[in-house]
Wavefront OBJ file of the C-alpha trace (Angstrom):
o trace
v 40.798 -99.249 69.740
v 39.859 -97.129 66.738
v 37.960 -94.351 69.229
v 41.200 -94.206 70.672
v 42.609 -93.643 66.827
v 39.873 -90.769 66.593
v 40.424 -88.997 69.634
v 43.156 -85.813 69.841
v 44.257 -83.656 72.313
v 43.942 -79.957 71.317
v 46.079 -77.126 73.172
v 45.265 -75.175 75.752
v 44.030 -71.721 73.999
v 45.148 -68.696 76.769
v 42.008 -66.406 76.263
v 43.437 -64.009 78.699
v 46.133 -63.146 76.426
v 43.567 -62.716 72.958
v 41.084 -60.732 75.222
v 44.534 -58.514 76.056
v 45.234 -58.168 72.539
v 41.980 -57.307 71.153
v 41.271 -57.545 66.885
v 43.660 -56.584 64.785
v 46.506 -55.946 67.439
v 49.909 -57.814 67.401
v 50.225 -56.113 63.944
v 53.293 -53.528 63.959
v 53.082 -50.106 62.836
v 54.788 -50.317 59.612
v 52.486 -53.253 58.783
v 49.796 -50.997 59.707
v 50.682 -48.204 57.533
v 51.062 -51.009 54.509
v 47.508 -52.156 54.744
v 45.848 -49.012 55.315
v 48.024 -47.801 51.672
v 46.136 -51.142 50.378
v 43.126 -50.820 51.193
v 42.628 -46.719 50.097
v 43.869 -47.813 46.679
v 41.124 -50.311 45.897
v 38.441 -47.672 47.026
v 37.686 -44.853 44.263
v 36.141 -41.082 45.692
v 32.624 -41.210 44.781
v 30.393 -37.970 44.919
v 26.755 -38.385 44.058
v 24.976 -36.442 41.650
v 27.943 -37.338 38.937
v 28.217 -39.835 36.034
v 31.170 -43.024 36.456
v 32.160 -45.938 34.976
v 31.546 -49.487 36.631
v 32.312 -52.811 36.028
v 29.747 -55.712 35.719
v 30.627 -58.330 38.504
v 26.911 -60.041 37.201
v 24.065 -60.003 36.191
v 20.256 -61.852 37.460
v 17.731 -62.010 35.691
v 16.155 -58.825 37.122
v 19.357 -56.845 37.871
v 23.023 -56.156 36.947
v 25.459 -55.379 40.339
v 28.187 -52.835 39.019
v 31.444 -52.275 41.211
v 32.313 -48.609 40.982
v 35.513 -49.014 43.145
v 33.366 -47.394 46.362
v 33.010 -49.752 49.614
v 29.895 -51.263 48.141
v 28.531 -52.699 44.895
v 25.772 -51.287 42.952
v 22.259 -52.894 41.476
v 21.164 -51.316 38.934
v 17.434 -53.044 36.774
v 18.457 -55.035 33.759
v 15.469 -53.025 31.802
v 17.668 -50.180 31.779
v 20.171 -52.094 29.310
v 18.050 -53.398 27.213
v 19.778 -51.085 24.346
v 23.284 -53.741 25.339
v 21.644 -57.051 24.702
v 25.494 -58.513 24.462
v 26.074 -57.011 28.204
v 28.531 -59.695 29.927
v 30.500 -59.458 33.282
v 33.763 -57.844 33.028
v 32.135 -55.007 30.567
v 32.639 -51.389 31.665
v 29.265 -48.679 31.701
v 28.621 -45.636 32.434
v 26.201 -44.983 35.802
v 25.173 -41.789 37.550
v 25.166 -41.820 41.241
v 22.474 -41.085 43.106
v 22.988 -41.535 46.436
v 26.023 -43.318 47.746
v 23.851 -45.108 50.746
v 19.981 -44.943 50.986
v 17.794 -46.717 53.657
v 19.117 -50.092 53.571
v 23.007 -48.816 53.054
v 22.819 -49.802 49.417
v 24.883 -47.754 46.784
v 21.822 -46.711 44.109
v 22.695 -46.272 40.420
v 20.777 -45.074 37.493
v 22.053 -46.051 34.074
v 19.520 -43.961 32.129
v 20.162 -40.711 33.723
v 24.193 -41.492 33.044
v 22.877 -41.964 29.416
v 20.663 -38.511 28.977
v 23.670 -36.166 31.069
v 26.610 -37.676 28.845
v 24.626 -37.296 25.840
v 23.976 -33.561 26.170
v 27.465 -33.316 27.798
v 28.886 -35.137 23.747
v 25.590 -32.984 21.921
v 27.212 -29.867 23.702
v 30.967 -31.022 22.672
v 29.741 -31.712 18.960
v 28.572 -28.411 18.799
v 31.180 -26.435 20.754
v 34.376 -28.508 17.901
v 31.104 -28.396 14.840
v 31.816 -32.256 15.078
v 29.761 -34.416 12.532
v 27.191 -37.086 14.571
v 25.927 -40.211 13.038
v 22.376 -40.034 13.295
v 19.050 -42.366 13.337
v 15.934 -40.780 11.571
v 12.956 -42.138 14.225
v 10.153 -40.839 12.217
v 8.717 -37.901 10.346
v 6.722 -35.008 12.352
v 4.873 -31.431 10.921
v 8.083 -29.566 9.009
v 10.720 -32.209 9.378
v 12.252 -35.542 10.614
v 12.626 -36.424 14.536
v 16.076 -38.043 14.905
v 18.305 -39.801 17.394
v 21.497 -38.842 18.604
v 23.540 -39.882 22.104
v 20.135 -41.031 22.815
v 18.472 -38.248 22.860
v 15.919 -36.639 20.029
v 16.377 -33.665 18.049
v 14.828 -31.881 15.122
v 15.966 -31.900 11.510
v 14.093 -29.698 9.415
v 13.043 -30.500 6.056
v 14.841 -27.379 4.975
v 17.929 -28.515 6.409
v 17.780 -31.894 5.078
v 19.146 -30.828 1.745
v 20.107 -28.308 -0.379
v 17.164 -29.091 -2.837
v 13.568 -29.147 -1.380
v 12.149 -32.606 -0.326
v 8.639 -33.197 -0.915
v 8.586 -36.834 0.613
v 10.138 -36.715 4.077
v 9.280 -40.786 4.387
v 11.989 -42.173 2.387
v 14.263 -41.367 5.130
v 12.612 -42.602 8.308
v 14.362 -45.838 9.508
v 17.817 -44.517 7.977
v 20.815 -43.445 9.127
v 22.592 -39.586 8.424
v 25.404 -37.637 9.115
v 24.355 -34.453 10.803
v 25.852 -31.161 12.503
v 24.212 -29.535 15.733
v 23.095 -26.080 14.991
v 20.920 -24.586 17.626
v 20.627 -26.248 21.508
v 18.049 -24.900 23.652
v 18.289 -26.261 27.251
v 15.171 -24.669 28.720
v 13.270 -26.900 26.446
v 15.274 -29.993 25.935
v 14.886 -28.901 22.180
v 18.165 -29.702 19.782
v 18.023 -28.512 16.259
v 20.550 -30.716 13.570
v 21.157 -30.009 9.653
v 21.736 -32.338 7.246
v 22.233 -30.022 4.529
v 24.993 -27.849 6.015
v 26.921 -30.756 4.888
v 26.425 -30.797 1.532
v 26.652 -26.937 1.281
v 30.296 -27.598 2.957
v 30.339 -30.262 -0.408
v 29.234 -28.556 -3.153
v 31.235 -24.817 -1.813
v 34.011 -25.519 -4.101
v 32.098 -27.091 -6.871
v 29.685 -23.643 -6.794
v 32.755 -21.505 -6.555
v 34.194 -23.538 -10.170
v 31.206 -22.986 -12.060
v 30.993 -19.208 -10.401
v 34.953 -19.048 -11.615
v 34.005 -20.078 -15.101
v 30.654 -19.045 -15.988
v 30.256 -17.167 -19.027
v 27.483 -15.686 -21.059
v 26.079 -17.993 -23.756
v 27.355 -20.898 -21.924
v 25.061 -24.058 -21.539
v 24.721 -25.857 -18.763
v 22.994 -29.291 -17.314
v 20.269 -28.370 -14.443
v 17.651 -30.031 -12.487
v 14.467 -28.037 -11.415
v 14.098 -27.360 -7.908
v 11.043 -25.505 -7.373
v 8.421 -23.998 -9.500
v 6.570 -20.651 -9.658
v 4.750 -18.318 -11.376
v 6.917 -16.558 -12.607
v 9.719 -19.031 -13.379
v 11.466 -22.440 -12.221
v 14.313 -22.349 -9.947
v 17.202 -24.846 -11.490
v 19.978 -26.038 -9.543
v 23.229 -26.097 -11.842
v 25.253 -28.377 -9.405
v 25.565 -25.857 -6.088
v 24.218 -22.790 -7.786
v 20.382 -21.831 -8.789
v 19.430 -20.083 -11.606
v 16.000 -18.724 -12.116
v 14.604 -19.549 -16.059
v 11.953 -16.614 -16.294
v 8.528 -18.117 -17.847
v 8.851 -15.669 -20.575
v 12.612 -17.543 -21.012
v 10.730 -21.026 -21.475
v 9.180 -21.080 -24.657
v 8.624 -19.027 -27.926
v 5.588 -19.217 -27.493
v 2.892 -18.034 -24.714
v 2.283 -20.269 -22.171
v 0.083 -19.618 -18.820
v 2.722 -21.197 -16.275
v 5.910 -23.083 -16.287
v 3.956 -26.390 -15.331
v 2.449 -26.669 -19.103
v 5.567 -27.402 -20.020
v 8.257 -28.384 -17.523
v 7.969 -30.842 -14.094
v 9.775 -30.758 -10.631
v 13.243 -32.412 -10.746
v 13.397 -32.457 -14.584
v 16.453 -32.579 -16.168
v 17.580 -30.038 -18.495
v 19.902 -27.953 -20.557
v 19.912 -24.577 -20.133
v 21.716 -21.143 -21.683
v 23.329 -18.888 -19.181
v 21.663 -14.664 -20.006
v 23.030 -13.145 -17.741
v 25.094 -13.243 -14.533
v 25.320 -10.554 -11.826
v 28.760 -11.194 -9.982
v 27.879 -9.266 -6.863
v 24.353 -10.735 -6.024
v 25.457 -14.297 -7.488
v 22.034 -14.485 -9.644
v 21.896 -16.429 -12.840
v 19.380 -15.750 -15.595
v 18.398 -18.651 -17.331
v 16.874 -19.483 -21.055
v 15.486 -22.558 -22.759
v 13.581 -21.238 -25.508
v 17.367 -19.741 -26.754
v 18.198 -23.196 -27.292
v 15.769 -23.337 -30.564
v 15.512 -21.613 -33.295
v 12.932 -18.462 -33.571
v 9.670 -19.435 -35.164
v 9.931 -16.474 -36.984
v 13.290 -17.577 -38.827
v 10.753 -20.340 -40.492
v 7.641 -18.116 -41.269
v 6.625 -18.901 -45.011
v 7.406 -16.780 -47.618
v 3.733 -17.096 -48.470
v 2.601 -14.848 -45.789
v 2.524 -11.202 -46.877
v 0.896 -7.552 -46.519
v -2.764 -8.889 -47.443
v -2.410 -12.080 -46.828
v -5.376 -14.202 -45.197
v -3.873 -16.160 -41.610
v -5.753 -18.005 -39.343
v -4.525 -18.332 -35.372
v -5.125 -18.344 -31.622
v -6.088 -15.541 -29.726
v -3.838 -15.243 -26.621
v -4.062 -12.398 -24.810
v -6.663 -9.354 -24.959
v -5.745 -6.120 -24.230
v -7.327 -2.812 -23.506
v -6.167 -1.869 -26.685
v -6.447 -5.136 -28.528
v -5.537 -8.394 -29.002
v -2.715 -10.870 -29.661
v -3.202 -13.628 -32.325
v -0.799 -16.309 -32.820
v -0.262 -17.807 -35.832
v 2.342 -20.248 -34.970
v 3.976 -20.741 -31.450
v 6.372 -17.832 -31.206
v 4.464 -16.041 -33.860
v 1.753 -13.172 -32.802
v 0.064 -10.571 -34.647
v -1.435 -7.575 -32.877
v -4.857 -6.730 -33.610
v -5.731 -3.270 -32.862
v -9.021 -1.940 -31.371
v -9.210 -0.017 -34.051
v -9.052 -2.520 -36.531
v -11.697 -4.735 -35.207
v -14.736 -2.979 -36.716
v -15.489 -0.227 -39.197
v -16.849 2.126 -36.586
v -15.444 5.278 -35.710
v -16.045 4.521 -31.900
v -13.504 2.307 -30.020
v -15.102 -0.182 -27.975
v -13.640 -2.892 -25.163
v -11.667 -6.036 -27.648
v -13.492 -8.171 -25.225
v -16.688 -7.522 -27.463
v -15.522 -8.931 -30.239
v -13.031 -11.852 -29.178
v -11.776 -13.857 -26.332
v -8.627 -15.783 -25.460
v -8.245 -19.067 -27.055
v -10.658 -18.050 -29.578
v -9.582 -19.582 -33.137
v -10.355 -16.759 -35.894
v -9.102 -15.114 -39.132
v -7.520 -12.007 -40.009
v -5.413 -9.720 -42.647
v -2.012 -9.179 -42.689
v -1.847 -5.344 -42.496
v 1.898 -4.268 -41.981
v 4.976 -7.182 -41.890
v 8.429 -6.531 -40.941
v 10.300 -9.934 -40.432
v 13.794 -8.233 -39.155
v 11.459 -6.481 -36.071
v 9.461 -9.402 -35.981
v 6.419 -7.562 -35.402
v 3.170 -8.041 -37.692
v -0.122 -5.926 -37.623
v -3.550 -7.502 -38.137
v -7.387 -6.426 -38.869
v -10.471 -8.620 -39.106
v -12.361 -5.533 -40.230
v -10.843 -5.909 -43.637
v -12.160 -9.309 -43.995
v -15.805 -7.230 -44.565
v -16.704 -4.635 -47.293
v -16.081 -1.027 -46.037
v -19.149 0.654 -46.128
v -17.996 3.998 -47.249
v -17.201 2.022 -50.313
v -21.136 0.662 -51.084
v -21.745 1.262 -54.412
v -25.727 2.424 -52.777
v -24.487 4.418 -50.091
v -24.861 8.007 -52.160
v -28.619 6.264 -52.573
v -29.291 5.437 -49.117
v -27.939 8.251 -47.430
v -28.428 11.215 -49.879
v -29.546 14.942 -48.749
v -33.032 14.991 -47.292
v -33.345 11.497 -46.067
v -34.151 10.424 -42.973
v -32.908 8.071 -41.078
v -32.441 7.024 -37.216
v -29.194 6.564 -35.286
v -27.523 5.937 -31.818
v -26.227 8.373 -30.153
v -22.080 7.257 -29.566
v -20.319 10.406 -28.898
v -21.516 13.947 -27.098
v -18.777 17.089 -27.827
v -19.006 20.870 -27.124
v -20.125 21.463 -30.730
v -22.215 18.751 -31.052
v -23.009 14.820 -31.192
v -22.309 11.962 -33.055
v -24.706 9.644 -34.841
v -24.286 5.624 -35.640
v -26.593 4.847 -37.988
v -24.747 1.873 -39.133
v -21.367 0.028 -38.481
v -18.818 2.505 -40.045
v -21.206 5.010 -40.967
v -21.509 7.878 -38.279
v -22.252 11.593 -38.977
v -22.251 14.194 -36.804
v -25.186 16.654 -35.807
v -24.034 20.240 -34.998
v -25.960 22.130 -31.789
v -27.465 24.748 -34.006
v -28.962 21.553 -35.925
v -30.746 20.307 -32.434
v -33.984 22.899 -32.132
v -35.222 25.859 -33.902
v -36.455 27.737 -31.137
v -34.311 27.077 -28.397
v -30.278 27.730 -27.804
v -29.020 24.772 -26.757
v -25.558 25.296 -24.749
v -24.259 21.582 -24.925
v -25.546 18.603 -26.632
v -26.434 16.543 -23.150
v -28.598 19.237 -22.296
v -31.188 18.166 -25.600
v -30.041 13.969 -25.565
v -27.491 11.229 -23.961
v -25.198 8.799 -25.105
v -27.055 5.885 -26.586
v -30.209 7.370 -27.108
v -31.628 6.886 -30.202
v -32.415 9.940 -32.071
v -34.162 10.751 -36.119
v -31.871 12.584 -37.930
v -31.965 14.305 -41.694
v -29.432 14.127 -44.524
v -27.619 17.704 -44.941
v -24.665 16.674 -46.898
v -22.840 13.564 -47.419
v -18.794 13.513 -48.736
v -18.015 9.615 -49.167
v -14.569 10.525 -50.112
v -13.892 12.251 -47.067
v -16.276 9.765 -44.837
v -18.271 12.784 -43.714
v -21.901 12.985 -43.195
v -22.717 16.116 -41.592
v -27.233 15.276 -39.930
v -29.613 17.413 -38.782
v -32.501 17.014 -36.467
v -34.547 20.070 -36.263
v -34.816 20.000 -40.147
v -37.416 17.096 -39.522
v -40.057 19.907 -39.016
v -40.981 23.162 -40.909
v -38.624 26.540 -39.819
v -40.957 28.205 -36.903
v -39.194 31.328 -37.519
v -40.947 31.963 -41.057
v -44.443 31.918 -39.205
v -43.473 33.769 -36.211
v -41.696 36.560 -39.080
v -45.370 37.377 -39.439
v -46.669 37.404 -35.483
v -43.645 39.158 -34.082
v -43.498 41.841 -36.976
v -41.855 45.211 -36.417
v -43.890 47.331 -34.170
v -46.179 44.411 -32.467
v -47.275 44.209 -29.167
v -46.688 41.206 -26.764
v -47.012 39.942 -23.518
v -43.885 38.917 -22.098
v -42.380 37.924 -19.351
v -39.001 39.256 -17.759
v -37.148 35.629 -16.674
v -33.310 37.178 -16.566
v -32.044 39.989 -16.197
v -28.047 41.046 -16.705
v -25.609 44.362 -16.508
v -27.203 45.445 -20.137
v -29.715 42.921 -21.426
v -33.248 41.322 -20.134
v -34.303 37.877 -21.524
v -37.779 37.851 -22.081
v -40.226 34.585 -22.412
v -42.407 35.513 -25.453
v -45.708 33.498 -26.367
v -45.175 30.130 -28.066
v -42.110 29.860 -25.557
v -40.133 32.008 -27.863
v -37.291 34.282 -26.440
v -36.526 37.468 -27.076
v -34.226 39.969 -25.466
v -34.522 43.815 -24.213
v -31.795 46.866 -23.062
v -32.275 46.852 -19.354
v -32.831 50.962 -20.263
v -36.029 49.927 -21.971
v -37.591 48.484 -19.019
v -38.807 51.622 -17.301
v -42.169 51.382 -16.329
v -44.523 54.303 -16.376
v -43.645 55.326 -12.983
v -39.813 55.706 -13.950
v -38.976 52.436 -12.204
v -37.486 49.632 -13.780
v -39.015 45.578 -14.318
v -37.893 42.776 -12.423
v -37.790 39.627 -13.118
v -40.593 37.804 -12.878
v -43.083 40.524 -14.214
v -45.441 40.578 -16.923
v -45.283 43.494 -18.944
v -46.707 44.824 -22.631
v -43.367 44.743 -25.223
v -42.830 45.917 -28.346
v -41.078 44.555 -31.028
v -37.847 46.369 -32.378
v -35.948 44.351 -34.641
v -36.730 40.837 -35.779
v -33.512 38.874 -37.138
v -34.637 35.647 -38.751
v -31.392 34.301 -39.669
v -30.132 34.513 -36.171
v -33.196 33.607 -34.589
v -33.401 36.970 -32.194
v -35.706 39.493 -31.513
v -35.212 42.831 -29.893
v -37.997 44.728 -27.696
v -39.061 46.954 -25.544
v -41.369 48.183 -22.981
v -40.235 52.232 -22.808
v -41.828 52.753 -26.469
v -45.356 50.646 -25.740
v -48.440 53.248 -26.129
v -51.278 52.573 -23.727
v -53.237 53.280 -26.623
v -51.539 51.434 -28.795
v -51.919 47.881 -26.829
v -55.766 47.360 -26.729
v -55.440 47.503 -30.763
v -53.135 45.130 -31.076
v -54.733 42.821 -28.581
v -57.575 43.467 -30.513
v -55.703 42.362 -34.068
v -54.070 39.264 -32.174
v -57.790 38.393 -31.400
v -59.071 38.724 -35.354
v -55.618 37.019 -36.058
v -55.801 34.240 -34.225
v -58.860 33.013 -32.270
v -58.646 32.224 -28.657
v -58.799 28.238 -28.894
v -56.258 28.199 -31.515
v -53.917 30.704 -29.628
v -54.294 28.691 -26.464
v -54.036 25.614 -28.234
v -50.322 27.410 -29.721
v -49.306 28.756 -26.634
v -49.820 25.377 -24.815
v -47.571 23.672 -27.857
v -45.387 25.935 -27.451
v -45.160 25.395 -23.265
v -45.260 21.380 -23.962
v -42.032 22.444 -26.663
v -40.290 24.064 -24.359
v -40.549 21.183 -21.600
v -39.963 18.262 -23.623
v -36.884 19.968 -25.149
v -35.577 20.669 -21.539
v -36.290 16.830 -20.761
v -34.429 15.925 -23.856
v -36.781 14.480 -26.128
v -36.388 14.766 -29.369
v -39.200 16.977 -30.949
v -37.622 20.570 -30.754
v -41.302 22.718 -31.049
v -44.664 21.129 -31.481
v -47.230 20.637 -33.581
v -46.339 23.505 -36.302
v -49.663 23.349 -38.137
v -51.286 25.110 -35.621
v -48.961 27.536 -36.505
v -49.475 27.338 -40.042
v -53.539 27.712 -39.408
v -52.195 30.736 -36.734
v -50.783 32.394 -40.131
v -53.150 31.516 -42.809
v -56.148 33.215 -39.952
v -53.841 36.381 -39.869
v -53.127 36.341 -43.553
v -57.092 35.930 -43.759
v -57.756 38.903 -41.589
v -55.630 41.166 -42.952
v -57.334 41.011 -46.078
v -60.448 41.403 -44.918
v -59.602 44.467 -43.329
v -58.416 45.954 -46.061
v -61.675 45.357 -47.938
v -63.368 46.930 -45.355
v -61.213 50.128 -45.364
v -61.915 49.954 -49.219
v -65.267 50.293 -49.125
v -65.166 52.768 -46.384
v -63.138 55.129 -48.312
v -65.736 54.357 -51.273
v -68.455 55.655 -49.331
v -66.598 58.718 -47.769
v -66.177 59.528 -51.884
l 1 2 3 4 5 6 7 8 9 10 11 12 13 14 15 16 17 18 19 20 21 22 23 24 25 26 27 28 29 30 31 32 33 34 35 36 37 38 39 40 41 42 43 44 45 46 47 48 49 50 51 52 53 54 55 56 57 58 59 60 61 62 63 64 65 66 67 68 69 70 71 72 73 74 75 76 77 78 79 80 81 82 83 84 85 86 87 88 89 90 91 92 93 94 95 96 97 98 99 100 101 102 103 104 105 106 107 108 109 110 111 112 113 114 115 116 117 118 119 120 121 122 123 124 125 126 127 128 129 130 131 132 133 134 135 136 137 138 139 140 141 142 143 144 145 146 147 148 149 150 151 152 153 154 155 156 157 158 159 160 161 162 163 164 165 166 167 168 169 170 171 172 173 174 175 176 177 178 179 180 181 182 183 184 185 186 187 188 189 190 191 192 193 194 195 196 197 198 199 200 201 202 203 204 205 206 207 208 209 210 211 212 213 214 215 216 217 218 219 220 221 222 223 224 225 226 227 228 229 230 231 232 233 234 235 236 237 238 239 240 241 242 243 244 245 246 247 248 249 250 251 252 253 254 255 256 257 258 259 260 261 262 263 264 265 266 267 268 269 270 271 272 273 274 275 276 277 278 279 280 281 282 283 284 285 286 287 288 289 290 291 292 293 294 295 296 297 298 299 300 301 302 303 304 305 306 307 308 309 310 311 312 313 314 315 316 317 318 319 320 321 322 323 324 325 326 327 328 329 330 331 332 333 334 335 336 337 338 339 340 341 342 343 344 345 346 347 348 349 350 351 352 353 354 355 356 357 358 359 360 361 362 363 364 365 366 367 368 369 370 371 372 373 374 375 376 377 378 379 380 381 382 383 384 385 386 387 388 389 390 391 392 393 394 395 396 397 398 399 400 401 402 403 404 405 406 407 408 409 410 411 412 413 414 415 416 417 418 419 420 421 422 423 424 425 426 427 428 429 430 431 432 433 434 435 436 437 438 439 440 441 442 443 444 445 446 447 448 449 450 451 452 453 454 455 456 457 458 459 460 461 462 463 464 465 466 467 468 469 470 471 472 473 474 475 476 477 478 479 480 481 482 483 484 485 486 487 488 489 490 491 492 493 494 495 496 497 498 499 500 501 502 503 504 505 506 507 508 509 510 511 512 513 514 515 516 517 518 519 520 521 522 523 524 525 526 527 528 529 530 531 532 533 534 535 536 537 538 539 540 541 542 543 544 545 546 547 548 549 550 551 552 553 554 555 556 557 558 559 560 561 562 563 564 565 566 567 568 569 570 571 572 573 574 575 576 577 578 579 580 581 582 583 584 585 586 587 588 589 590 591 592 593 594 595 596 597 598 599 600 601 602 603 604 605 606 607 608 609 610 611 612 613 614 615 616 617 618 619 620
């Protein structure tokens, strides 16, 4: 009975008429039209290669399916959201397509690629409307900061991070900044951001106040920015101003680091201001009062001061007696010597020493200083008429050569000059570097001595006997010489005489017996004309020489003077002659052959007239 319950009759189904039919027929045209309206609204044009927004209709462990309106959903990995941790179905994202049906049919997505094209699409924007971006510093690199914005990475400079330089680019990593985008370079991927182009925007009207209402004189809070040589840079609030070292302290200092550091704080004086260029002279040292406003009384002209030497000079040197307070020493008032040397050989910087006040003017502020003064001048020696009177010899350093002569130390402060006629009795001496050079030492004799007028007029040839009172007797009026012809001019002939004695002759009275004239070079028989002691000449000539005449007086120069004291003259004379053309300092020779030359003429002379005595006796 109950499988009776449980059994029903179905209808008979007329397959004919469905197979007729066919699916999805029986519907009418309007109903038609309706669905196909239905249907095209729930399906969004998708072209690939472009960024859209999906919805998340879930998520797996390994993948997140995104409906982007098109026939089919897309699966897109779940590593690719790892930056949404929160990510929940229902929430909308961006996707790039990139094909709408691969292999398998499937719709592929790629979230990250959506992520880099809309970020340079919103970089591009930001810079194209000079929109501010909220960025993350990643980390520091060579020159700057890398940081993150729209996901991708750009550059910040560490010029452009702020208006002041940075010296620690760490304290920012990890943090977050506004920033502008200033240069995009596609080709490279490479995006450059500022982070001080923001402040500058900041502090425009703030610089443009304290432009408005700076004055001369005016004082001013600063912070130092950056430190040279020649100065610190000092950022007023928006606007530098350079404080010159020289600006910095009364005193000298060697740079702006003895006394200041980097981001100091400070009040400074405005100098000057230059409204075109926008450039601010600074001062600090304006602030105080001048050192020399609070130099004792006690110091005057005289006075005895004790400092710091701080700079040396080519002409001298800077002492400072108090910071702010310098003294010029002159070169010249370093030593009692006549001769200027280099400062450097008598002080050096940061030497600690003591001088005179020598001129004081407190209203300049200037103040002149010697050290020589703090030793007795030694003009002033109560010994020095003593020690240096006429006659006395004495030996020197050559300091100074001149056209008319040289000039002898021959102690510090005492120098006296030696005139070129006072060099060598025998030979003219054009210029004094032609007999001696600076520094050589050289023996000098006392001619006169004025202590009032510190002169002390020397003489070197005076250290031997006058040559010229011997050879009054050789070369006498009349004589006969050998000589030799070494220059000849337009009207005059100098001629080497023995002893190495010159002598000169008219160019006239050099005809030879054949009527022609001497050359130079030859060796000819000369007689004496004139003999001028005082000015050290003699005149001859060869015209007037008798052939009969010269074997005599070759014959008298042989009873005058024998042949190994004539040689032994002649060869002093040669060995003068050298050594004075070398420079040394002995100007003829040995002069007592000389004086033996004389005394043998003298000698024979007088016998020969005791012989023509007695021969005249005879004849009576």
């Amino acid at each position: 009975m109950s499988k009776e319950k449980q059994t029903q009759v179905l209808p008979d189904f007329d397959w004919e008429k469905a197979e007729d039919k066919g699916f999805g027929t029986g519907y009418s045209a309007a109903d038609r039209t309706r669905f196909e309206e239905m249907y095209e609204t729930t399906i969004s044009p998708v072209q690939e290669k472009e960024v859209v927004k999906g919805v998340v209709v879930g998520i797996t462990d390994r993948e997140v399916i995104l409906n982007i309106g098109f026939k089919s959903d897309g699966i897109v990995s779940s590593n690719e959201f790892r930056d949404l941790p929160a990510l929940k179905i229902g929430d909308e994202v961006e996707v790039y397509v990139e094909n709408q049906e691969d292999a398998q049919g499937q719709l592929v997505l790629s979230r990250k690629k959506a992520k880099v094209i809309t970020a340079w699409d919103n970089i591009q924007k930001s810079f194209d409307e000079d929109v501010v971006i909220d960025a993350n510093v990643k980390r520091r690199t060579k020159g700057g900061l890398i940081v993150d914005i729209f996901g991708i990475e750009a550059f910040l400079p560490g010029s452009q991070i702020d208006v002041k330089p940075i010296r620690d680019f760490d304290i920012f990593v990890g943090k977050r900044m506004e920033v502008k985008v200033v240069k995009i370079n596609y080709a490279n991927d490479n995006v450059v951001v500022s982070h001080k182009i923001l402040i500058e925007k900041d502090l425009e009207a703030q610089r443009q106040q304290i432009l408005n209402n700076l004055e001369k004189g005016q004082v001013l809070e600063g912070v130092i920015k950056n430190m040279t040589n020649f100065g610190v840079f000092i950022d007023l609030g928006g606007v530098d101003g350079l404080l010159h070292i020289t600006d910095i302290s009364w005193g000298r200092i060697n740079h702006p680091s003895d006394l200041l550091a980097l981001d100091q704080k400070l009040n400074v004086v405005v100098l000057d201001f230059d409204e075109e260029k926008k450039r601010i002279s600074l001062g600090l040292k304006q602030l105080q009062s001048h050192p020399w406003d609070s130099l004792s009384e006690d110091i005057q002209v005289g006075s005895k001061v004790t400092g710091r030497i701080v700079n040396v000079a080519d002409y001298g040197a800077f002492l400072e007696i108090k910071p702010g307070v310098e003294g010029l020493i002159h070169v010249s008032e370093m030593s009692w010597s006549q001769h200027l040397r280099n400062p450097q050989e008598f002080m050096n910087v940061n030497d600690e020493i003591n001088a005179v006040v020598l001129t004081l003017d407190r209203q300049e502020r200037k103040m002149s200083l010697g050290i020589k003064q703090l030793t007795e001048d030694p003009w002033t020696q109560g010994s020095l008429k003593d020690k240096y009177a006429i006659g006395t010899r004495h030996k020197g350093v050559v300091r100074n050569l001149t056209n008319f002569g040289l000039f002898i130390e021959l102690e510090e402060g005492i120098d006296g000059l030696v005139h070129v006629s006072d060099l060598s009795w025998t030979k003219k001496i054009k210029h004094p570097s032609d007999f001696v050079k600076v520094n050589d030492e050289l023996e000098v004799v006392v001619l006169e001595l004025d202590a009032d007028n510190r002169r002390l007029a020397l003489g070197h040839k005076q250290l031997e006997e006058n040559p010229w009172d011997t050879f009054e007797t050789i070369f006498a009026v009349g004589s006969v010489h050998r000589s030799t012809i070494v220059a000849k001019g337009d009207k005059f002939a100098t001629l080497e005489l023995p002893y190495g004695i010159e002598g000169i002759a008219a160019v006239k009275n050099l005809t030879k017996e054949d009527g022609t004239f001497a050359e130079v070079g030859e060796s000819l028989d000369f007689t004496v004309l004139e003999f001028l002691k005082d000015e050290k000449k003699i005149v001859l000539t060869h015209s007037k020489v008798k052939p009969s005449a010269a074997p005599a007086v070759e014959e008298k120069k042989e009873e005058k003077a024998p042949k190994p004291a004539s040689n032994q003259s002649k060869n002093t004379a040669s060995n003068t002659d050298g050594a004075t053309k070398e420079g040394e300092k002995s100007t003829f020779g040995d002069l007592s052959v000389l004086s033996a030359l004389k005394e043998q003429f003298e000698e024979t002379e007088r016998k020969g007239k005791k012989v023509a005595k007695k021969d005249d006796e005879t004849e009576e």
